[in-house]
C-alpha positions in Angstrom: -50.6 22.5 15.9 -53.4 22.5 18.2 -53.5 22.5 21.7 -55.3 20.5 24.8 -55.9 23.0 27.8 -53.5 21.3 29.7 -50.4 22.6 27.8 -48.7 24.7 30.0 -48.9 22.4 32.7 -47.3 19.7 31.3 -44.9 22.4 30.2 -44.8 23.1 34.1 -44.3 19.6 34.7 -41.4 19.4 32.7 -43.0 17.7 29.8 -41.3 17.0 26.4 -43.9 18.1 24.2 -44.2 16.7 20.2 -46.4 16.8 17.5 -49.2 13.8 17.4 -52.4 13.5 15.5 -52.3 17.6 14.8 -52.1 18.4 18.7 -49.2 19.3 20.6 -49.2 16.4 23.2 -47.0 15.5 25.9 -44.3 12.3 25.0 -42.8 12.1 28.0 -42.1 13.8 31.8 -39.4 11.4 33.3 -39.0 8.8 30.6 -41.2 5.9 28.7 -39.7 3.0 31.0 -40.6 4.8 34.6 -44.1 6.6 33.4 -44.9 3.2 32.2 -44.0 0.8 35.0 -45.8 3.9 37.5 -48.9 3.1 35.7 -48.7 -0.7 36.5 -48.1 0.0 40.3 -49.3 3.2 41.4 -51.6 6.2 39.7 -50.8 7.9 36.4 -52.7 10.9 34.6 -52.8 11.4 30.8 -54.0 14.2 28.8 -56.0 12.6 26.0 -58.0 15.9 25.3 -57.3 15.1 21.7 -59.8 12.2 21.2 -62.7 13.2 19.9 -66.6 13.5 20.7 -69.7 13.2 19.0 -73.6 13.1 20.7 -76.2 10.8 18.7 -79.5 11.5 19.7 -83.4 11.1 19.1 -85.5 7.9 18.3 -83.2 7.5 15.1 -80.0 7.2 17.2 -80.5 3.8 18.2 -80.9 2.2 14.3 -78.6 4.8 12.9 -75.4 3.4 15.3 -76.9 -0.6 14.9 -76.1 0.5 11.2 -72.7 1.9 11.6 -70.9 -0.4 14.2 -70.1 -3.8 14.5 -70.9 -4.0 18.0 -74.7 -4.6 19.3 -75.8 -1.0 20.3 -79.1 -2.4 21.4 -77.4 -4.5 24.4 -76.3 -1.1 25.9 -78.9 0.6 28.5 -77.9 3.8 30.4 -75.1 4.1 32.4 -73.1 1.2 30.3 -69.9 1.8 27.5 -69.3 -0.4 24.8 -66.0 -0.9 22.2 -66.8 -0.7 18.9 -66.0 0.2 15.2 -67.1 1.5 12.4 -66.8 -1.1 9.1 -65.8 1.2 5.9 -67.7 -1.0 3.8 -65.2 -2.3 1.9 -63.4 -4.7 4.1 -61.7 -2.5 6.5 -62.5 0.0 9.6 -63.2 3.3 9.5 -62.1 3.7 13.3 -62.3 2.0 16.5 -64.1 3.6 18.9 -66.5 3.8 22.5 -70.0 3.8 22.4 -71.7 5.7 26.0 -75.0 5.1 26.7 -75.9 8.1 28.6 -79.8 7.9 28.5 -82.3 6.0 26.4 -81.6 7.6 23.0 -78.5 9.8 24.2 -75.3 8.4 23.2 -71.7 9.4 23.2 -69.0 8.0 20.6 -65.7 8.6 21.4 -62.8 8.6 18.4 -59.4 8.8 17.9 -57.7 11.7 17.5 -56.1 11.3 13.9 -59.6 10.2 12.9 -62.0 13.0 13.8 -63.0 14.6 10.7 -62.7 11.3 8.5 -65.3 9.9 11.2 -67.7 12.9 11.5 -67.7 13.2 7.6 -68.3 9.3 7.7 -71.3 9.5 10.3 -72.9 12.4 8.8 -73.4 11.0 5.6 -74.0 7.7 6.6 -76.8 9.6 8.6 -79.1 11.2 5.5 -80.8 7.5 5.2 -81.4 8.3 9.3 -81.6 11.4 10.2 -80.6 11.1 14.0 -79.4 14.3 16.0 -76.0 14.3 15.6 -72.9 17.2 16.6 -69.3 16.9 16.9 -68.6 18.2 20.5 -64.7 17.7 20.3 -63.2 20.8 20.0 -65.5 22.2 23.7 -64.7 18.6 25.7 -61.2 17.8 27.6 -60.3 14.4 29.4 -58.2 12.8 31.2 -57.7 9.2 32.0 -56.3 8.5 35.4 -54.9 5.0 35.2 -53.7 2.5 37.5 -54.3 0.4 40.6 -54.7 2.9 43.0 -56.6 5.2 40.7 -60.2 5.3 41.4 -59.0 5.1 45.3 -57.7 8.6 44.8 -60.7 9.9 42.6 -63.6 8.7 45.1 -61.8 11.9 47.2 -62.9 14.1 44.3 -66.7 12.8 44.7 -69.2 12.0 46.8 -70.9 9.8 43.8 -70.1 6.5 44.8 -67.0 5.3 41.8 -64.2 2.9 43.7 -66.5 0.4 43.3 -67.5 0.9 39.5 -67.8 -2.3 37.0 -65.2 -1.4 34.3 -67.0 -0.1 31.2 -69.8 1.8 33.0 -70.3 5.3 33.5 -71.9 8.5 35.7 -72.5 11.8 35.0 -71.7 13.8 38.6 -69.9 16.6 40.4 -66.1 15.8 40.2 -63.9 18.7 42.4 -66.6 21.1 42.3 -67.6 21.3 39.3 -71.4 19.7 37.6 -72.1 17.5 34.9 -68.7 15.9 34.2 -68.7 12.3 32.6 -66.6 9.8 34.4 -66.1 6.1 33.4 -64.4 3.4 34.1 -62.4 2.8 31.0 -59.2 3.4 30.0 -56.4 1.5 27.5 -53.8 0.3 29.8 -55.0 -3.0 31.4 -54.5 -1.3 34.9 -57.9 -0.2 35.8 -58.7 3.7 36.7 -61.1 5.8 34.8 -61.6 8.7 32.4 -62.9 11.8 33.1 -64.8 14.4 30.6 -65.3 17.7 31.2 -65.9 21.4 29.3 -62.6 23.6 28.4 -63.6 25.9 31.1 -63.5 23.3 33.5 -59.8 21.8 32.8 -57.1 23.4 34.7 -59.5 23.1 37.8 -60.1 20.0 37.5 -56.4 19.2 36.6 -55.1 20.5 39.6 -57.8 18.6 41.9 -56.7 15.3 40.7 -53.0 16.0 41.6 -53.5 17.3 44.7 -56.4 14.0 45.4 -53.1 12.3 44.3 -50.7 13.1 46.1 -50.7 10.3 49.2 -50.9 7.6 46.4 -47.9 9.4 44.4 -49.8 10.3 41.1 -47.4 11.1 38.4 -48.0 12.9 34.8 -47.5 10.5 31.6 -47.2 10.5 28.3 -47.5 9.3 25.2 -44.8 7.2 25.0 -45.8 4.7 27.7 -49.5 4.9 27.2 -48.5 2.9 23.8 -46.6 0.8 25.6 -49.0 -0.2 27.8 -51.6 -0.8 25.2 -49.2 -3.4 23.7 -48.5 -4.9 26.3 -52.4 -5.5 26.6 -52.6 -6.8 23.2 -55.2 -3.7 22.1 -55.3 -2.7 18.7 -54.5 0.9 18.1 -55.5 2.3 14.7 -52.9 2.3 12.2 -51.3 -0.7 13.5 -53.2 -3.6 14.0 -56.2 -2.2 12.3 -56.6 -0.1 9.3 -58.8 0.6 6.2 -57.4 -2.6 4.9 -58.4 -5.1 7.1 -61.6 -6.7 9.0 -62.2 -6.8 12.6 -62.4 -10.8 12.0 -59.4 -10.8 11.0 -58.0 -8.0 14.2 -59.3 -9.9 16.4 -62.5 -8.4 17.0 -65.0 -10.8 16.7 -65.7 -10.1 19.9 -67.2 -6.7 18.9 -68.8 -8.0 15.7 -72.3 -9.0 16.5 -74.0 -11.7 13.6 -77.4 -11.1 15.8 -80.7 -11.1 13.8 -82.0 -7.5 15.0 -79.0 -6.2 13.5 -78.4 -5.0 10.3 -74.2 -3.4 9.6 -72.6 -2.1 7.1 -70.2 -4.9 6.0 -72.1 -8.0 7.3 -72.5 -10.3 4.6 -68.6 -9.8 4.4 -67.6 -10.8 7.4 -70.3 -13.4 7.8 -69.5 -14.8 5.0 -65.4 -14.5 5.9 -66.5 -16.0 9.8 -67.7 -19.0 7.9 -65.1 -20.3 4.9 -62.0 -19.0 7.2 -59.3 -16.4 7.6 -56.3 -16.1 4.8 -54.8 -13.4 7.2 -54.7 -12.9 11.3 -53.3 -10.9 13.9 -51.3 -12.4 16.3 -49.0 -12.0 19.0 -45.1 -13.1 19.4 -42.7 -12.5 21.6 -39.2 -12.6 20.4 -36.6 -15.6 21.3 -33.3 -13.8 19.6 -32.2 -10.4 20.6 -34.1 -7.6 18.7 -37.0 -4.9 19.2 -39.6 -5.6 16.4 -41.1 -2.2 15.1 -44.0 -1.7 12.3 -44.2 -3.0 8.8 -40.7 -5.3 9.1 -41.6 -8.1 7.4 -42.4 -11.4 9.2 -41.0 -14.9 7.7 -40.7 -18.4 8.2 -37.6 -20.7 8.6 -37.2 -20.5 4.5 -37.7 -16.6 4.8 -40.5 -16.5 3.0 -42.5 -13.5 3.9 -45.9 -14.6 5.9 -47.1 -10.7 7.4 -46.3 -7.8 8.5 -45.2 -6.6 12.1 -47.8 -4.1 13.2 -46.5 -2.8 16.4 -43.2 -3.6 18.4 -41.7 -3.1 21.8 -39.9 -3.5 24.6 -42.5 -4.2 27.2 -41.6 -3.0 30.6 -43.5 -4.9 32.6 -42.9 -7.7 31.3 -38.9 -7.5 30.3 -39.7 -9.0 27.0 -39.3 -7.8 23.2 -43.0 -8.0 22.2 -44.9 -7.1 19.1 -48.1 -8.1 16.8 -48.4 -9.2 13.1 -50.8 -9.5 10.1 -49.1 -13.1 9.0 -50.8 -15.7 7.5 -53.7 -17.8 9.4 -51.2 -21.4 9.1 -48.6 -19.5 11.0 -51.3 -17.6 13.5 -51.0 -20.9 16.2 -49.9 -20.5 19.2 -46.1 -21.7 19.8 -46.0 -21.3 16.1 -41.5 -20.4 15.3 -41.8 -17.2 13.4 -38.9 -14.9 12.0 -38.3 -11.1 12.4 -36.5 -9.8 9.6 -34.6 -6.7 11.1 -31.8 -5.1 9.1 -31.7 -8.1 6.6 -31.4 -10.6 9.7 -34.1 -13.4 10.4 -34.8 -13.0 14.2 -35.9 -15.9 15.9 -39.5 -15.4 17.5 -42.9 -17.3 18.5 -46.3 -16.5 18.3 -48.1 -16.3 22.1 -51.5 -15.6 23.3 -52.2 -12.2 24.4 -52.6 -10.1 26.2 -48.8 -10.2 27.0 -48.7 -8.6 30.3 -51.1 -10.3 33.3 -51.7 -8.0 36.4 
């Protein structure tokens, strides 16, 4: 397994350390429930050194990324971040990912972990018809994401760059704890606000340290994982593997907000989706929370009062926050309405539940 340069302090930290995405990652300090609810009140820090980076740059950068995202690269001027994907072509996603605008024709993309090398093997060839400037940074670049209420309160002691203020999904290069040149932004995936901070190897355990000590009066905590999923789903955002795949559209995800039918941009995968926007959805994700007693979890078939199977679960929990068994589902676009009575087949039984508008948890 690989390893993040913040290993042996979450060891330190009392961490219970697992395997995810090839990397030796942190599950858990104190337990899903606490870590999670922490996050919703307070400050929380996750190691998410596993993502990965790649740098587009040069005047082909610009057409080469209007080409390979949904999203309108074009909108984006410096100092902005954008969520995005990259269509496969064939009616799914490559990955989900953030697009940083760091200067006119220097951009950042940000992937998931489990996707690096599918996604740099994806960009480079879609590249020979561009020929932009392009180099997978991943394996010289940590990052945390310090989430939470009270997060970029702490941070702004760290700085004397101006970020308590920040509009989410910007971003500023500056000196954070010393140290030059690190990338902080105001984006995150837990739907409580804080930031996310990049920085070299060299520059981790420094860095690390800072932000707990910068912590400390607003009782910053270590977490893992196991909440940081939790409190995705509780926002309602897709997480690759679950609610979006190589199988299906961001139409049909959800994402037409990221999907941009503008004239002065040309995607892989347009004329699909277009055409898919237009005639109507046979599939959609949606959102239920369940009525009888049960935790949903991926791929348990959804049905409806007949038990006839309509979709798939995608992702299921007990949401902390919100004291509710919540979860989301590929099921078919007549059932997608809202207040729509759905069934959860869990070991053979046909749990009661009903389709709701997310995102579930509202801070």
């Amino acid at each position: 397994m690989k390893e993040t340069k913040f290993k042996k302090l979450h060891e330190a930290k009392g961490a219970k350390m697992v395997e995810f995405a090839g990397f030796c990652m942190p599950l858990q300090y104190e337990g899903l429930v606490a870590e999670h609810l922490h996050v919703r009140q307070k400050v929380g820090v996750f190691d998410v050194s596993h993502m990965g980076e790649f740098t587009v740059r040069g005047p082909q950068a610009l057409p080469l990324l209007q080409y390979i995202t949904s999203n309108d690269v074009a909108a984006l001027h410096p100092g902005k971040v954008q969520y995005s994907c990259f269509p496969n072509g064939a009616g799914g996603i490559v990955d989900d990912l953030l697009v940083y605008c760091m200067a006119e024709n220097d951009y950042l993309l940000v992937v998931n972990a489990a996707n690096i090398d599918k996604d740099w093997a994806w960009v480079t060839e879609q590249n020979k018809k561009f020929g932009a400037e392009i180099e997978n940074i991943s394996d010289e670049i940590s990052q945390l994401a310090v989430q939470g209420p009270l997060a970029l309160k702490a941070m702004q002691k760290l700085t004397d760059t101006p970020v308590e203020d920040m509009e989410y999904y910007t971003l500023k290069t500056l000196t954070f704890a010393g140290v030059p040149n690190v990338i902080f932004s105001t984006t995150g995936y837990t739907g409580s606000g804080g930031c996310e901070i990049y920085m070299k190897n060299e520059d981790a355990e420094k860095i690390w340290n800072a932000v707990f000590e910068a912590g400390a009066e607003f009782d910053i905590k270590p977490i893992g994982l196991a909440a940081r999923d939790t409190l995705r789903l509780e926002m309602g955002f897709c997480l690759y593997g679950h609610e979006i795949d190589d199988t299906i559209t961001p139409i049909e995800a959800g994402l037409a907000w990221i999907t941009k039918f503008v004239d002065h941009k040309d995607f892989i995968d347009k004329e699909r989706m277009l055409k898919m926007k237009e005639e109507g959805l046979k599939r959609k994700l949606a959102g239920f929370e369940m009525i009888d007693r049960g935790i949903p979890r991926q791929d348990y078939e959804v049905c409806d009062a007949e038990g006839n199977v309509i979709g798939l679960v995608r992702s299921g929990t007990q949401g902390p926050a919100i004291n509710k068994a919540i979860g989301t589902a590929w099921i078919k676009t007549e059932f997608s309405k809202l207040g729509t009575e759905i069934f959860v087949k869990v070991r053979d039984k046909l749990l009661k539940a009903v389709v709701v508008k997310m995102p579930f948890y509202k801070g």
